[in-house]
ZAMIMAR-791344 format. One line per field, with one value per residue: y negated, z, x negated of N, C-alpha, C in turn; residue in one letter. Coordinates in pm, whole numbers, m for minus. Example, Ala and Ser with C-alpha at 12.3 -4.5 7.8 and 13.67 -1.06 7.14 Angstrom:
n_yy <- (569, 225)
n_zz <- (780, 708)
n_xx <- (m1319, m1285)
ca_yy <- (450, 106)
ca_zz <- (780, 714)
ca_xx <- (m1230, m1367)
c_yy <- (330, m3)
c_zz <- (780, 787)
c_xx <- (m1320, m1290)
aa <- (A, S)
//
This chain:
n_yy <- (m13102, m13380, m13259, m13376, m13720, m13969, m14326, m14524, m14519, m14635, m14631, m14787, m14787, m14993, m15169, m15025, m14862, m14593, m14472, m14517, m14672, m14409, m14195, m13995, m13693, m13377, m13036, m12787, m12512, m12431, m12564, m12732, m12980, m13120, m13203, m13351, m13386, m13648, m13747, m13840, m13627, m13447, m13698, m13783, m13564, m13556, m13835, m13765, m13603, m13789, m13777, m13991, m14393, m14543, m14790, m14942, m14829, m14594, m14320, m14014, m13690, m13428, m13590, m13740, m14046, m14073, m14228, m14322, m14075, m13836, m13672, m13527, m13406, m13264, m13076, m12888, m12824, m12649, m12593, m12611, m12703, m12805, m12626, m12555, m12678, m12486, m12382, m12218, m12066, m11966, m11706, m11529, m11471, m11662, m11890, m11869, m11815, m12141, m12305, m12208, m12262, m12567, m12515, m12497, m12221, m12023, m11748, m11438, m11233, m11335, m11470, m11241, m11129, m11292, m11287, m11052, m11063, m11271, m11116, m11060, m10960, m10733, m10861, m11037, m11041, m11103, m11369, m11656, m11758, m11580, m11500, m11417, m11646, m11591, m11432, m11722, m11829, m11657, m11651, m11947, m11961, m11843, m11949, m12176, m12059, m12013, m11999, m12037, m12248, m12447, m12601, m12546, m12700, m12644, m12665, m12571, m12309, m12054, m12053, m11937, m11650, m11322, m11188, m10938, m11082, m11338, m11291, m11128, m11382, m11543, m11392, m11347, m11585, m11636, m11390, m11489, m11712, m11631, m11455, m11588, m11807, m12020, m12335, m12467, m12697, m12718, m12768, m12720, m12597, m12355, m12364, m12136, m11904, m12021, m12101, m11905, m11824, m12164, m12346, m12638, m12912, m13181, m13428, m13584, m13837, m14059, m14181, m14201, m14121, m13876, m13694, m13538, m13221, m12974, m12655, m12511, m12751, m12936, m12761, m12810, m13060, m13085, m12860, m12702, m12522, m12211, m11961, m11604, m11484, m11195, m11064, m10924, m11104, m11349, m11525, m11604, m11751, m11913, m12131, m12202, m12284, m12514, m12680, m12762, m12864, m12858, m12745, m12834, m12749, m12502, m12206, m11961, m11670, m11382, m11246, m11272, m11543, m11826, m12083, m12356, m12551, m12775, m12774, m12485, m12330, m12461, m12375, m12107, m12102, m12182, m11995, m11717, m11776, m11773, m11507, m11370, m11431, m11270, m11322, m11290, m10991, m10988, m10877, m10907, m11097, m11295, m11433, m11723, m11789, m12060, m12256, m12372, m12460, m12581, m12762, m12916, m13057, m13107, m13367, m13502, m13571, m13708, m13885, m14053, m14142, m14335)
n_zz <- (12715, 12617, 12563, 12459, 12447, 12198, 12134, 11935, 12014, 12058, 12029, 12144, 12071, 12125, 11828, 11673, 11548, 11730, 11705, 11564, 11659, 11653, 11625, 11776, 11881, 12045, 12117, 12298, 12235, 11947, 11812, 11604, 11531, 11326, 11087, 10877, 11026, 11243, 11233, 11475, 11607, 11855, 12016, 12077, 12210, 12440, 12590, 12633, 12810, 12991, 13014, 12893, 12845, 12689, 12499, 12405, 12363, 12456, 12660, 12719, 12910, 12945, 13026, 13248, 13224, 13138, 13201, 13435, 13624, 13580, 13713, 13782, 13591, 13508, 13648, 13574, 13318, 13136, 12983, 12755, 12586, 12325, 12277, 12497, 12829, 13064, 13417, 13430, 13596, 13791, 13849, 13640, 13785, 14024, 13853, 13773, 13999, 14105, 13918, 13992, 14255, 14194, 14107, 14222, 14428, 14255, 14250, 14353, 14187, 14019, 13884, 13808, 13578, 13364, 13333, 13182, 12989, 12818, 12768, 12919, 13126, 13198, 13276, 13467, 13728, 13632, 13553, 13414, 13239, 13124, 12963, 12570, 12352, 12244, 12458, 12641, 12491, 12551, 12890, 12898, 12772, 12949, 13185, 13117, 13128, 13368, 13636, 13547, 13281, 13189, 12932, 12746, 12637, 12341, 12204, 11934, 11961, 11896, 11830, 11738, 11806, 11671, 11389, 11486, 11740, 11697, 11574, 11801, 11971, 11853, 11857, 12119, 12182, 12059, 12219, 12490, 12467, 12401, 12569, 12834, 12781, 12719, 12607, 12308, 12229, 11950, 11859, 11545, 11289, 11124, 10944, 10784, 11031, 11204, 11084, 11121, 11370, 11404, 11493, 11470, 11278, 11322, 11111, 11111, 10994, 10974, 11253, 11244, 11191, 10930, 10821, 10956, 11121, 11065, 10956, 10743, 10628, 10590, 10366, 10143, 10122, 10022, 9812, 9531, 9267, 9253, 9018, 8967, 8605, 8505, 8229, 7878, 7725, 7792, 7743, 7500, 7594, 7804, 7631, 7495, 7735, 7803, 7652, 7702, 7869, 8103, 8228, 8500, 8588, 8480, 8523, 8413, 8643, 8718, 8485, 8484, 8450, 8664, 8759, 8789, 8881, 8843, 8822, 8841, 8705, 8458, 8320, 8343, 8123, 7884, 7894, 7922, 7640, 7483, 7546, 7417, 7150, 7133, 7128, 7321, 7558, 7872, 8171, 8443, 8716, 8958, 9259, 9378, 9779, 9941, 10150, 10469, 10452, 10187, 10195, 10386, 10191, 9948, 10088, 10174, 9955, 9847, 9998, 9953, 9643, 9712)
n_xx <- (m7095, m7319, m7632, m7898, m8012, m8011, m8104, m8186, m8435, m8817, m9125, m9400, m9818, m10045, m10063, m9941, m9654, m9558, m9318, m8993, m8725, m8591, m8336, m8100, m7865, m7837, m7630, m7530, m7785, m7980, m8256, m8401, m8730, m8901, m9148, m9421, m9765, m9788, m9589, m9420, m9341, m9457, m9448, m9177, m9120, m9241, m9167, m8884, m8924, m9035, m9284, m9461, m9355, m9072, m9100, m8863, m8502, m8220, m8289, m8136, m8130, m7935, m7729, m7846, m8037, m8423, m8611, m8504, m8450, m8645, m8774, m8522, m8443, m8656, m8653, m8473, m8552, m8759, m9081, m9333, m9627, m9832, m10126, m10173, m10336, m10468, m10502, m10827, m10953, m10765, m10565, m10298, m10086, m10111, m10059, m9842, m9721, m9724, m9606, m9386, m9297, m9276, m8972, m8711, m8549, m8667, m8824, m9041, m8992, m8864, m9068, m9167, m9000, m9002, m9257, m9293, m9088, m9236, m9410, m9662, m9701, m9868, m10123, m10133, m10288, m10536, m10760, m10706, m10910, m11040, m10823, m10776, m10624, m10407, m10306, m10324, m10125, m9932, m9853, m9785, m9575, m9420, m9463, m9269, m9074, m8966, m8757, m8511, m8467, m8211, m8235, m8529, m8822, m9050, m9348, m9477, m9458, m9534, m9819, m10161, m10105, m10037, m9915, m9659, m9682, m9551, m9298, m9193, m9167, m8995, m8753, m8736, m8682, m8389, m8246, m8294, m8106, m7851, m7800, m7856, m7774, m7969, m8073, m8286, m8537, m8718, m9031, m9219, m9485, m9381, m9146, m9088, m9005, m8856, m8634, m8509, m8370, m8285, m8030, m7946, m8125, m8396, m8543, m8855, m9053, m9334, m9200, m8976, m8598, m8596, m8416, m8124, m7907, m7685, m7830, m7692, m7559, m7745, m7863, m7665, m7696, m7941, m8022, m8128, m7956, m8126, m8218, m8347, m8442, m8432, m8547, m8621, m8769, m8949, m9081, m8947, m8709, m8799, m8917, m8590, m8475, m8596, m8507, m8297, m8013, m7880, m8072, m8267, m8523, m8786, m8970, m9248, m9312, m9467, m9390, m9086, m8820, m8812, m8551, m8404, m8154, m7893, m7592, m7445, m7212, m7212, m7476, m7453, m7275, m7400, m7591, m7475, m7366, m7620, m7703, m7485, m7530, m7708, m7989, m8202, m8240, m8066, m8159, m8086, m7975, m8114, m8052, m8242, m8312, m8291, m8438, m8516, m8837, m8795, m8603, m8672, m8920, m8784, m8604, m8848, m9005, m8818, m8762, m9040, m8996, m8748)
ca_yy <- (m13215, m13383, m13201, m13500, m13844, m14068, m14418, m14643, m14503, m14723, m14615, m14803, m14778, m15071, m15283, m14916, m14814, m14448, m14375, m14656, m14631, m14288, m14173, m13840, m13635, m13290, m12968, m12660, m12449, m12413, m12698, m12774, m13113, m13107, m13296, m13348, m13435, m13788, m13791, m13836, m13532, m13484, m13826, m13823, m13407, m13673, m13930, m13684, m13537, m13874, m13788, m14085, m14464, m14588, m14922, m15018, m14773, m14533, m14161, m13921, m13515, m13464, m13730, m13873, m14135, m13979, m14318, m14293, m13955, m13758, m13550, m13441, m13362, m13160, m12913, m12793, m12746, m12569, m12702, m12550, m12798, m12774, m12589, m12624, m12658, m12387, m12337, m12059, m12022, m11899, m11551, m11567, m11462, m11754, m12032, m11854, m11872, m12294, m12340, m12143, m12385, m12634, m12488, m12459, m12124, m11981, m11626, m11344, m11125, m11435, m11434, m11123, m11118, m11389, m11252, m10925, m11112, m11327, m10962, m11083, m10909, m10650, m10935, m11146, m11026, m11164, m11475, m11731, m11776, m11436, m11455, m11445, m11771, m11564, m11425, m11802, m11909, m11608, m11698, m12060, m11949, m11718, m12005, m12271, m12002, m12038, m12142, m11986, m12351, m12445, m12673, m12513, m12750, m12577, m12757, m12510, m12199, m11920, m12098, m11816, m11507, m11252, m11193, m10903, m11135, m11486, m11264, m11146, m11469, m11599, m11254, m11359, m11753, m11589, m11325, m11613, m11808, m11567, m11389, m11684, m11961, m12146, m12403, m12470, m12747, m12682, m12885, m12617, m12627, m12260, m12354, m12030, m11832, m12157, m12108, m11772, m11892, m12243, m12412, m12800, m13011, m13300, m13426, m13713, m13918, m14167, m14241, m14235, m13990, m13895, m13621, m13482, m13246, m12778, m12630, m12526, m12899, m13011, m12702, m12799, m13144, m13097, m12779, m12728, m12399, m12129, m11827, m11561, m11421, m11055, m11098, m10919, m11170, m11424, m11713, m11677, m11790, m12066, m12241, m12244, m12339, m12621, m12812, m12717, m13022, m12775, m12678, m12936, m12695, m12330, m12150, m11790, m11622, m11289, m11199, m11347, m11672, m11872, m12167, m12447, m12628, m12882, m12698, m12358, m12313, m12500, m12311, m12001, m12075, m12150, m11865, m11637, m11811, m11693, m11327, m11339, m11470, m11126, m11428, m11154, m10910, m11002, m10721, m10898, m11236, m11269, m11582, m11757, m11775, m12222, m12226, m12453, m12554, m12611, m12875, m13043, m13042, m13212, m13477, m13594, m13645, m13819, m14098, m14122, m14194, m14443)
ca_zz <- (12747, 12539, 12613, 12437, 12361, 12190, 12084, 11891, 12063, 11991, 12132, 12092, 12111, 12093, 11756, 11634, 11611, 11663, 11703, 11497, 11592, 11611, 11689, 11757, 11943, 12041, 12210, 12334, 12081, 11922, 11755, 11550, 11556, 11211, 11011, 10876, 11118, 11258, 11228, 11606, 11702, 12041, 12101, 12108, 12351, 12568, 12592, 12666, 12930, 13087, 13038, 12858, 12863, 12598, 12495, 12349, 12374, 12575, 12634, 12811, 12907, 13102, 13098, 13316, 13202, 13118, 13230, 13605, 13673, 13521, 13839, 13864, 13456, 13490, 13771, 13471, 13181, 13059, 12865, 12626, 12529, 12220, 12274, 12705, 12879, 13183, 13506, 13389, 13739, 13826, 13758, 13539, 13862, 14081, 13810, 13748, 14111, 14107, 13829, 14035, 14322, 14154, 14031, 14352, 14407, 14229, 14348, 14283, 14126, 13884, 13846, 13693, 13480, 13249, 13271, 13099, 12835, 12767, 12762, 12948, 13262, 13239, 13276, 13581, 13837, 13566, 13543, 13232, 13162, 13057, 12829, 12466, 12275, 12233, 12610, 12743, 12442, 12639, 12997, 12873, 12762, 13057, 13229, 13046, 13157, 13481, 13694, 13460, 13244, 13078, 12807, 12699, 12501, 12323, 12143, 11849, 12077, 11831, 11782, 11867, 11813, 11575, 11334, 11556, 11868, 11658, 11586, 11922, 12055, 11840, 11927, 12298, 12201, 12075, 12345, 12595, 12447, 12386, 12688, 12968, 12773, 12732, 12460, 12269, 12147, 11893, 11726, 11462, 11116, 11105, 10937, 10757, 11134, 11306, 11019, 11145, 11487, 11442, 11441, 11382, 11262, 11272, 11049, 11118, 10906, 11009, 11311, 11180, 11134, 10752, 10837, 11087, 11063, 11058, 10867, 10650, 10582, 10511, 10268, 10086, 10066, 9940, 9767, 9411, 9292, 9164, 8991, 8886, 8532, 8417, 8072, 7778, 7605, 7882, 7694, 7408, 7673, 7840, 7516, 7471, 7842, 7829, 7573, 7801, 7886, 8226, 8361, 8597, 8554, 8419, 8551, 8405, 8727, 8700, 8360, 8492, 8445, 8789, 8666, 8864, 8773, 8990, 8778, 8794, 8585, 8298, 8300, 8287, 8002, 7841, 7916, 7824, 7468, 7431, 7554, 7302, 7015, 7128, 7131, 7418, 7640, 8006, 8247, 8586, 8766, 9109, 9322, 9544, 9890, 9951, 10294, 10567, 10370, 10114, 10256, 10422, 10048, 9885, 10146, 10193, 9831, 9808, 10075, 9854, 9565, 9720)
ca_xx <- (m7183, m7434, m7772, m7976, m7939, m8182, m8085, m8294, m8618, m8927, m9278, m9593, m9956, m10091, m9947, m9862, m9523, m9541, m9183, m8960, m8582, m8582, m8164, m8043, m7819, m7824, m7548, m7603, m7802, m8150, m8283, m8581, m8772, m8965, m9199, m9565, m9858, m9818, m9443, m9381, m9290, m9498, m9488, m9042, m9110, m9297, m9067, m8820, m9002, m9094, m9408, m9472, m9231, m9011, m9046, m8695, m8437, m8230, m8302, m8135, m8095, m7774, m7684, m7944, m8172, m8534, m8672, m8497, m8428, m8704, m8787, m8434, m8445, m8752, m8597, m8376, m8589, m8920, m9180, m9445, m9666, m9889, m10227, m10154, m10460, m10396, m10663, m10914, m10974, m10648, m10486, m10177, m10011, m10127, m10059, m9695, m9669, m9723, m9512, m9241, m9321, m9128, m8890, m8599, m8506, m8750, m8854, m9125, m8869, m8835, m9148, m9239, m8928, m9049, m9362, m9208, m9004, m9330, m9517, m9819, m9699, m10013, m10263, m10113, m10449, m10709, m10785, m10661, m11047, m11058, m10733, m10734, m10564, m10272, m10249, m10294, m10001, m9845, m9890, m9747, m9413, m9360, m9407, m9168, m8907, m8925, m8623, m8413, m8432, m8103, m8298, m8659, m8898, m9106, m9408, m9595, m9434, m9592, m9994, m10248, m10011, m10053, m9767, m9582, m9678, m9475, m9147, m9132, m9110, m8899, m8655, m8734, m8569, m8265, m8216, m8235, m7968, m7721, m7782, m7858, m7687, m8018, m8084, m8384, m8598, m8877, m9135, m9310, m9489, m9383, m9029, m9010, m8994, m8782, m8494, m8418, m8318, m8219, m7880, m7965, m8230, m8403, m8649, m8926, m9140, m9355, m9181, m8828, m8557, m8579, m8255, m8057, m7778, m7698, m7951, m7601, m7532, m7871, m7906, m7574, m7747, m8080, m8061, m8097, m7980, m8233, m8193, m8464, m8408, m8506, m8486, m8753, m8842, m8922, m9155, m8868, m8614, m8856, m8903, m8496, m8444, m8713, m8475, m8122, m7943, m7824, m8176, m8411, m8685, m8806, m9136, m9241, m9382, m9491, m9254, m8995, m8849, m8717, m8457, m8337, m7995, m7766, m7467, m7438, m7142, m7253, m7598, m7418, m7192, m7511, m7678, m7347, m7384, m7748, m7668, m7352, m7590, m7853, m8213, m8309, m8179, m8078, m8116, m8060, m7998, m8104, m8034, m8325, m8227, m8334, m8519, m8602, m8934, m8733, m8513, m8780, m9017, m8732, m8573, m8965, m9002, m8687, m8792, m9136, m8917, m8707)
c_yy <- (m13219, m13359, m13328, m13582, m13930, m14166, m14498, m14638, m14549, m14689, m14699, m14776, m14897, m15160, m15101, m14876, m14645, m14389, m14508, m14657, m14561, m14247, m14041, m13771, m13468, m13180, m12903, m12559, m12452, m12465, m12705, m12928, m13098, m13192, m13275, m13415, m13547, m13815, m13827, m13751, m13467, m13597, m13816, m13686, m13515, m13731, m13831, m13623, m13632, m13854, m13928, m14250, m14476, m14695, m14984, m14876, m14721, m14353, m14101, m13762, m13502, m13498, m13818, m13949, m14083, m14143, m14368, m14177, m13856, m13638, m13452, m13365, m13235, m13057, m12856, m12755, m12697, m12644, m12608, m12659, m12740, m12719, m12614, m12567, m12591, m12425, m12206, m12032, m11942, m11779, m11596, m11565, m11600, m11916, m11984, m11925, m12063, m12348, m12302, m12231, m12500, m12647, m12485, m12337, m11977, m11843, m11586, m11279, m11200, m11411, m11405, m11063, m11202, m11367, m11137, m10954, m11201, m11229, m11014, m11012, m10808, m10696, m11039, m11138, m11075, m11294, m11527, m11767, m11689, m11410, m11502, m11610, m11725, m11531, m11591, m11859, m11798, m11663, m11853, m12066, m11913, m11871, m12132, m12204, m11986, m12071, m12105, m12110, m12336, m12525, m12624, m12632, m12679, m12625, m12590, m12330, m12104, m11942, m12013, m11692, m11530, m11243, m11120, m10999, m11254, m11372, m11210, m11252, m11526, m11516, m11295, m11487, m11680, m11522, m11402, m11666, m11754, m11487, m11457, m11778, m12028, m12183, m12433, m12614, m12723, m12748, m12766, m12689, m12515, m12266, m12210, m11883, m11933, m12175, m12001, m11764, m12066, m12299, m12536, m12830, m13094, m13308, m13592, m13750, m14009, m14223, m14269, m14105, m13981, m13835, m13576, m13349, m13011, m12765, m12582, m12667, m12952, m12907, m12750, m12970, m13162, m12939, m12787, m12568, m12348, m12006, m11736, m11456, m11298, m11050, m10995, m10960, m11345, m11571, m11747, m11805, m11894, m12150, m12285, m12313, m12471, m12719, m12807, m12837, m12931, m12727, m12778, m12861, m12519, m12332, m12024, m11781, m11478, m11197, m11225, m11486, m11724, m12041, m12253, m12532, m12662, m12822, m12611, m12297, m12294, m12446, m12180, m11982, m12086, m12031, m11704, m11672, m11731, m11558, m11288, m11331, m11369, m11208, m11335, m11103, m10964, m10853, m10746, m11039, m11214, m11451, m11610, m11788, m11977, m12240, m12362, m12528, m12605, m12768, m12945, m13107, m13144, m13357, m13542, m13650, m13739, m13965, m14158, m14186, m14320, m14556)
c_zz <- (12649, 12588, 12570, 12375, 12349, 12073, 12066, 11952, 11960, 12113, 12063, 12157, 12045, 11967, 11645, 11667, 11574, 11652, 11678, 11482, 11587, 11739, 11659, 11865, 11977, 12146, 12239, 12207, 12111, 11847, 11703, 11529, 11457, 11155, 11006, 11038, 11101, 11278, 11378, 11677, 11849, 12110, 12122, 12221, 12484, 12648, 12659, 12780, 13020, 13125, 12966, 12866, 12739, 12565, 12427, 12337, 12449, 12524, 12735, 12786, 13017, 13118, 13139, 13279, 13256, 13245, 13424, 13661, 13627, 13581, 13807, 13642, 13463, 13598, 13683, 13358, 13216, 12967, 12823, 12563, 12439, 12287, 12467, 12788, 13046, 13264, 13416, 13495, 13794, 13772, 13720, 13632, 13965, 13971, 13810, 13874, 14170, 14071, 13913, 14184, 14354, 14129, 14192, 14281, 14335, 14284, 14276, 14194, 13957, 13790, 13702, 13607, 13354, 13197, 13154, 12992, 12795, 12736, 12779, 13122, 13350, 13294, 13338, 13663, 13763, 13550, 13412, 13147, 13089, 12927, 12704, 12427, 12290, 12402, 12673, 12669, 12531, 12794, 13011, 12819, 12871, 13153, 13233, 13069, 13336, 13536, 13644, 13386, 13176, 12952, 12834, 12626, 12428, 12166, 12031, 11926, 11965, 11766, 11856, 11823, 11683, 11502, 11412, 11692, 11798, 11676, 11724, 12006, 12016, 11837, 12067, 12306, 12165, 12131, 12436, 12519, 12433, 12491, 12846, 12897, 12747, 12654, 12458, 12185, 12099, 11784, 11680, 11355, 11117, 11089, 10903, 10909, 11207, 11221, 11078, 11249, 11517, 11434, 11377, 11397, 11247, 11242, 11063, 11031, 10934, 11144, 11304, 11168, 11004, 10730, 10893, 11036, 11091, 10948, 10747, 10541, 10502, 10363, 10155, 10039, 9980, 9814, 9606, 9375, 9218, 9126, 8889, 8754, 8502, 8277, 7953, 7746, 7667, 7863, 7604, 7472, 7731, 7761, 7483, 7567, 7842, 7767, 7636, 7854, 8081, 8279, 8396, 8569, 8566, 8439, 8496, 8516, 8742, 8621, 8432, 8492, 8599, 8742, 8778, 8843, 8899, 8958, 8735, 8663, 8464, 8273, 8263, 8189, 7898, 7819, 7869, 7657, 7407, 7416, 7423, 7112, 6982, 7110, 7252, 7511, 7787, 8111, 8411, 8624, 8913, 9187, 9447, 9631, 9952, 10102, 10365, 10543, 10281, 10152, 10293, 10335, 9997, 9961, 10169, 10033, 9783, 9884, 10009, 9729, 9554, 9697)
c_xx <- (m7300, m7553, m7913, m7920, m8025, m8108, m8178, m8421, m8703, m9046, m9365, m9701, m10020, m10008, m9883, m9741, m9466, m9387, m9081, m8787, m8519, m8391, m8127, m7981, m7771, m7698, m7611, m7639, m7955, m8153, m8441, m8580, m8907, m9019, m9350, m9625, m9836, m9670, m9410, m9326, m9326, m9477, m9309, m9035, m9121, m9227, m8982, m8823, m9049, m9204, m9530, m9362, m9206, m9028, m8934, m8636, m8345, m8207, m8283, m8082, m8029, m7747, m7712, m8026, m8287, m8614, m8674, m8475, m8507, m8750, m8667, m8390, m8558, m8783, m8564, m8387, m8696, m8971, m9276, m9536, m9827, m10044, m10263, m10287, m10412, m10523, m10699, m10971, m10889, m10615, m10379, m10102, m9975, m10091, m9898, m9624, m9626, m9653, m9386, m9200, m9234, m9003, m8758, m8519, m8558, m8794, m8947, m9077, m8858, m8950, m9230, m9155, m8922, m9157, m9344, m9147, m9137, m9446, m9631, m9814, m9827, m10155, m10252, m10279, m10526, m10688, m10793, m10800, m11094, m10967, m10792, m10665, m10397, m10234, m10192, m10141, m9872, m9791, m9776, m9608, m9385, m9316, m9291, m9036, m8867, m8798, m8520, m8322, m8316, m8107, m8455, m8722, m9054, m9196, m9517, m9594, m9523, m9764, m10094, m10178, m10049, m9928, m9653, m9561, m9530, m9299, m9070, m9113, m9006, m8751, m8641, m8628, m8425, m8173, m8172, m8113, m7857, m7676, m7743, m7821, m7840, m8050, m8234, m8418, m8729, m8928, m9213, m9369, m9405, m9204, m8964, m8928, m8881, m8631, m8423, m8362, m8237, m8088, m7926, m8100, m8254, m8575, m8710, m9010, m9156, m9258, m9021, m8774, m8519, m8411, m8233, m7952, m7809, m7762, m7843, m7564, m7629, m7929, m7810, m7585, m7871, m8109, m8057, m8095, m8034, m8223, m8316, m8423, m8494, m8516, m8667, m8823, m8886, m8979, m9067, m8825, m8653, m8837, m8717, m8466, m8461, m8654, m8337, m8072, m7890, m7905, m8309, m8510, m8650, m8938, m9112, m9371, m9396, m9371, m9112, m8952, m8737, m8688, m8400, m8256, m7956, m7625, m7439, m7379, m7156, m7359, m7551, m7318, m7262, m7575, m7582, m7407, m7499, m7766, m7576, m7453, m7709, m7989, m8230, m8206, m8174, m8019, m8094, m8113, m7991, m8110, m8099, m8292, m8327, m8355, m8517, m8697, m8872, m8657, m8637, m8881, m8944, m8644, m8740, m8963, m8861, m8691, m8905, m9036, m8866, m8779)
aa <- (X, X, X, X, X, X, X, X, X, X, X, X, X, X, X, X, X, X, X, X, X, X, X, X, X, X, X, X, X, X, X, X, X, X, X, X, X, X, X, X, X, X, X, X, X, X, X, X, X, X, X, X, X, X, X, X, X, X, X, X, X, X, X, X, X, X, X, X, X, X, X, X, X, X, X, X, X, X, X, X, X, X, X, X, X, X, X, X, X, X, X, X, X, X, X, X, X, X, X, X, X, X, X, X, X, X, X, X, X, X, X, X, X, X, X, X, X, X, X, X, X, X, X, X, X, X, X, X, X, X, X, X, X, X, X, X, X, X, X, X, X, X, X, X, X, X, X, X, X, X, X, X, X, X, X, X, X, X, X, X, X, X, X, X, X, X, X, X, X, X, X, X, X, X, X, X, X, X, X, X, X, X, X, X, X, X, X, X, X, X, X, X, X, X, X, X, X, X, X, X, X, X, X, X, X, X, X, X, X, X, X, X, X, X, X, X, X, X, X, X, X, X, X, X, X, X, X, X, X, X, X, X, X, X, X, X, X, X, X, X, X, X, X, X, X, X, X, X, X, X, X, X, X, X, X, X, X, X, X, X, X, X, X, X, X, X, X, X, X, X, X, X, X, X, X, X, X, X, X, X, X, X, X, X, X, X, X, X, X, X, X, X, X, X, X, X, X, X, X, X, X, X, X, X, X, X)
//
């Protein structure tokens, strides 16, 4: 079953059209929802969540229409929402408890087993006025797991956390899913941490989807491939590169030179020739590994372009 479905969604604000069209469909899995500031990416969580309306479209999770069934949608997920304003009155225990409230079926037991995978379990009795940034971004997953959701959304999940705090959560998203089956949506900047967990992506701009698609696919579309040379003589080798009919671009970055070509092949029958002809010694080619930022760097500059 399709887990989301978003046709031709159109939001406004006023004669603004923050979300323009926007079409996408997601399975079971972990999913990123990517793009600069402004792109619409809280404003389509929203939507989603029926926490906001649609004006032209249709959007649903499970099947059910967000727009009439949003109650019976938001029994079965979790939410995380960006910078989540908690009580600071409450102990972590008493807001868990509220959240669990809702949830049918819900127990203590539940609880304090989310609290434990959200590792804020030591600091339920104090009160959220007292937490840290990172405790309350703690506190705020624990509770998005409530219920034991079978779709998470999860808005800026690692903002506040320290570097060991970010990889354990994003260790905690993959645990869940492989363990309890449950799928993931996540709006980040933090692509380089959001590649190492996700299956598919989609990418917004302005209100639009720029690309969709497995982070395999979209690399095997946008990538250009890069290879870092060891070489002696490494400004010779720039200056020959720089006139190469087979290399888009040559940087020397700390005595080495890193080389970017659309045709491997032909770069390295090139580059054979030069070795054969002894213009400098090569002592070792290593091949950059084309990222998540990556993909998203060059499909934006490619819609400026257009």
């Amino acid at each position: 079953m399709t887990l989301v479905e978003v046709q031709s969604l159109v939001k406004r604000y006023g004669t603004l059209r923050v979300l323009d069209g926007v079409s996408f469909s997601l399975e079971k899995g972990i999913h990123g929802l990517i793009g600069p500031n402004g792109a619409g990416k809280t404003t389509t969580l929203k939507v989603l969540l029926g926490l906001t309306n649609a004006d032209e479209g249709v959007v649903k999770v499970f099947g059910l229409d967000v727009s009439k069934e949003s109650s019976r949608i938001l029994e079965r997920v979790g939410v995380l929402h960006e910078n989540p304003r908690l009580p600071g009155w409450a102990t972590g225990l008493q807001f868990l408890r509220y959240v669990a409230s809702l949830k049918p079926g819900s127990s203590n037991e539940d609880i304090m087993s989310v609290a434990k995978i959200a590792d804020i379990d030591y600091a339920l009795e104090r009160t959220i006025g007292t937490y840290s940034a990172g405790m309350t971004q703690r506190i705020g997953f624990a509770a998005a797991l409530i219920g034991d959701p079978e779709l998470v959304f999860l808005d800026e999940p690692t903002a506040n956390l320290d570097p060991l705090g970010r990889i354990d959560v994003w260790n905690r998203i993959l645990e869940l899913h492989k363990e309890r089956g449950a799928s993931f949506l996540i709006s980040t900047h933090a692509l380089f941490e959001l590649e190492k967990v996700c299956q598919t992506i989609v990418i917004l701009h302005r209100g639009k989807v720029l690309d969709q698609g497995t982070v395999e696919t979209l690399t095997g579309k946008y990538s250009v491939h890069e290879y870092v040379l060891h070489v002696d003589h490494p400004s010779f080798l720039k200056e020959r590169l720089e006139k190469s009919g087979t290399v888009k671009n040559v940087e020397l970055r700390h005595d080495k030179l890193v080389v970017s070509v659309q045709n491997p092949e032909a770069f390295f029958q090139e580059l054979s020739q030069l070795v054969r002809n002894r213009d400098f010694h090569l002592m070792d080619v290593e091949s950059s590994k084309f990222t998540l930022e990556d993909i998203f760097v060059v499909a934006f500059r490619r819609k400026m372009e257009q």
